[in-house]
N, C-alpha and C positions, 0 to 999 in steps of 0.2 A: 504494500500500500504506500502510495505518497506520500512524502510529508509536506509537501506544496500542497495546498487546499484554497478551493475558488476564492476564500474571504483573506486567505493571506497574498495572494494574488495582485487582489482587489485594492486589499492597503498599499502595497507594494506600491502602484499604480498611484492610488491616492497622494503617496506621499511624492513620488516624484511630479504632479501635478501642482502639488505643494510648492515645490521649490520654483519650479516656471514661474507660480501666482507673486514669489519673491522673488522674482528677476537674479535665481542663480538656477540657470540652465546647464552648466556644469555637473553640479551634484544629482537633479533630474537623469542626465544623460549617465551619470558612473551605476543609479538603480536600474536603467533601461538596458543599460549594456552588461549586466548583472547573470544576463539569463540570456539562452539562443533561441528561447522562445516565449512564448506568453500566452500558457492554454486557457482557453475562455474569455479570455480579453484580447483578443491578435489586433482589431480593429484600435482599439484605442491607446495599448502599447506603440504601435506604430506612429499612430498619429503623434503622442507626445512627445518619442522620440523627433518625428519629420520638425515637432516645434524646438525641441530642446538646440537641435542641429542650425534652426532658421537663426534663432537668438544666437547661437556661437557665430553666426555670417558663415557658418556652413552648407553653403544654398547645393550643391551637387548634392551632397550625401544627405541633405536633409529629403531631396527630390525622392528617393530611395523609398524610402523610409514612407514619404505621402503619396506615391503613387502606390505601394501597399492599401494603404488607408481607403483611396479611392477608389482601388477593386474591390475594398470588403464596403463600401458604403461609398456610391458612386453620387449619390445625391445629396452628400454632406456637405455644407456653406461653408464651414469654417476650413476644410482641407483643400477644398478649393481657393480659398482665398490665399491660405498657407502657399499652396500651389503656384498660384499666379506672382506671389511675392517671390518667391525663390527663382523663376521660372524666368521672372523681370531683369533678376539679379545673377542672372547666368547668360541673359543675353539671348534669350528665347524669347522674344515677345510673343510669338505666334501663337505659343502653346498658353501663356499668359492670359494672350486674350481669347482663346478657345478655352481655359479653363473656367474663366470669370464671365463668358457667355453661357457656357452650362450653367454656372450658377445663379445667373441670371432667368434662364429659364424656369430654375426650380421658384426663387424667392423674385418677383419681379419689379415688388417693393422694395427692396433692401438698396439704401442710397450707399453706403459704401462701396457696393459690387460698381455701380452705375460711376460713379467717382474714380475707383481702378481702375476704369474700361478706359475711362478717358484721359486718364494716363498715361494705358501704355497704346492709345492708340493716338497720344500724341505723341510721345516716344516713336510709333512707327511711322509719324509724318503723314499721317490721314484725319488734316483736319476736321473734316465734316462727320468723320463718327467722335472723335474725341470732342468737339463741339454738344453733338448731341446728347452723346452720354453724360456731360456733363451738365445740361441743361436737365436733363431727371434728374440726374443725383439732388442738384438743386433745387427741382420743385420738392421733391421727397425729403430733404430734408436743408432748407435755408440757409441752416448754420454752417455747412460747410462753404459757407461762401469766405468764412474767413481763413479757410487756409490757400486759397488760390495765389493771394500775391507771395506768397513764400514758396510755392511748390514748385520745384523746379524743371517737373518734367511737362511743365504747358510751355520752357522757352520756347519753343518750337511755334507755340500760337501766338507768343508774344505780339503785337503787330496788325493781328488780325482783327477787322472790326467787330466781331461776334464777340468774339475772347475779351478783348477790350473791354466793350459793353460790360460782359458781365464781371470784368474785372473792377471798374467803375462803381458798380453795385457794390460790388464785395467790400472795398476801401469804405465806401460810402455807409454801410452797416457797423463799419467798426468802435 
């Protein structure tokens, strides 16, 4: 019989979740990497790990780790999003914003998703979806209007009178 049982498992998990919620992703990642497997939680071992590895600016090997996550739960928001950050930061947009478009589809509300899109699809120098995407995010949710004049991946719209516009607003709420 095991001596590994579902609830110690569970804590195991719990406490490295623990240390993520305190921004030391290190100690997280020494419980993940602890074991070469994780029966009855594979889904959410993975996932923490994909997080523990994003926080180290580990974006390839955290990729690993949350593409796991999203064969066991493909309609998960938050590994997609995980996804798209890592995915941003390895110099894949594509996959970026194919992942944040799926997640899109599932949450269509969700202004954050809508905010990512128009990041890295200004990153890809297609203004007219990072334009739009950005214009939901904004109805959906106002307040990110003040991170616009800080963010650096709209240079690219810099200029443009859309962008402008809504960058105008944005200053103008502050």
């Amino acid at each position: 019989m095991s001596s590994i049982t579902p609830t110690r498992i569970r804590r195991q998990l719990e406490e490295a979740e623990g240390y993520l919620m305190l921004e030391m992703p290190s100690y997280a990642l020494g419980i993940l990497e602890s074991r070469s497997e994780w029966p009855t939680m594979p889904f959410e071992a993975s996932f923490l790990k994909g997080e523990a590895l994003r926080c180290l600016d580990r974006y390839r090997e955290a990729l690993i780790s949350l593409e796991v996550a999203a064969a066991l739960r493909p309609d998960d928001i938050a590994v997609a999003l995980a996804q798209g950050w890592c995915y941003k930061r390895t110099n894949r947009l594509a996959q970026a914003v194919d992942s944040l478009e799926r997640a899109a589809r599932h949450e269509p509300e969700n202004a954050l998703i809508h905010y990512n899109l128009a990041c890295y699809w200004s990153l890809a120098s297609n203004a007219s979806k990072a334009l739009e995407e950005l214009t939901v995010a904004l109805r959906l949710k106002p307040e990110l209007r003040r991170l616009i004049p800080d963010e650096s991946d709209f240079n690219t719209l810099r200029g443009n009178s859309t962008f402008e516009r809504l960058l105008r607003d944005a200053t103008a709420s502050k």
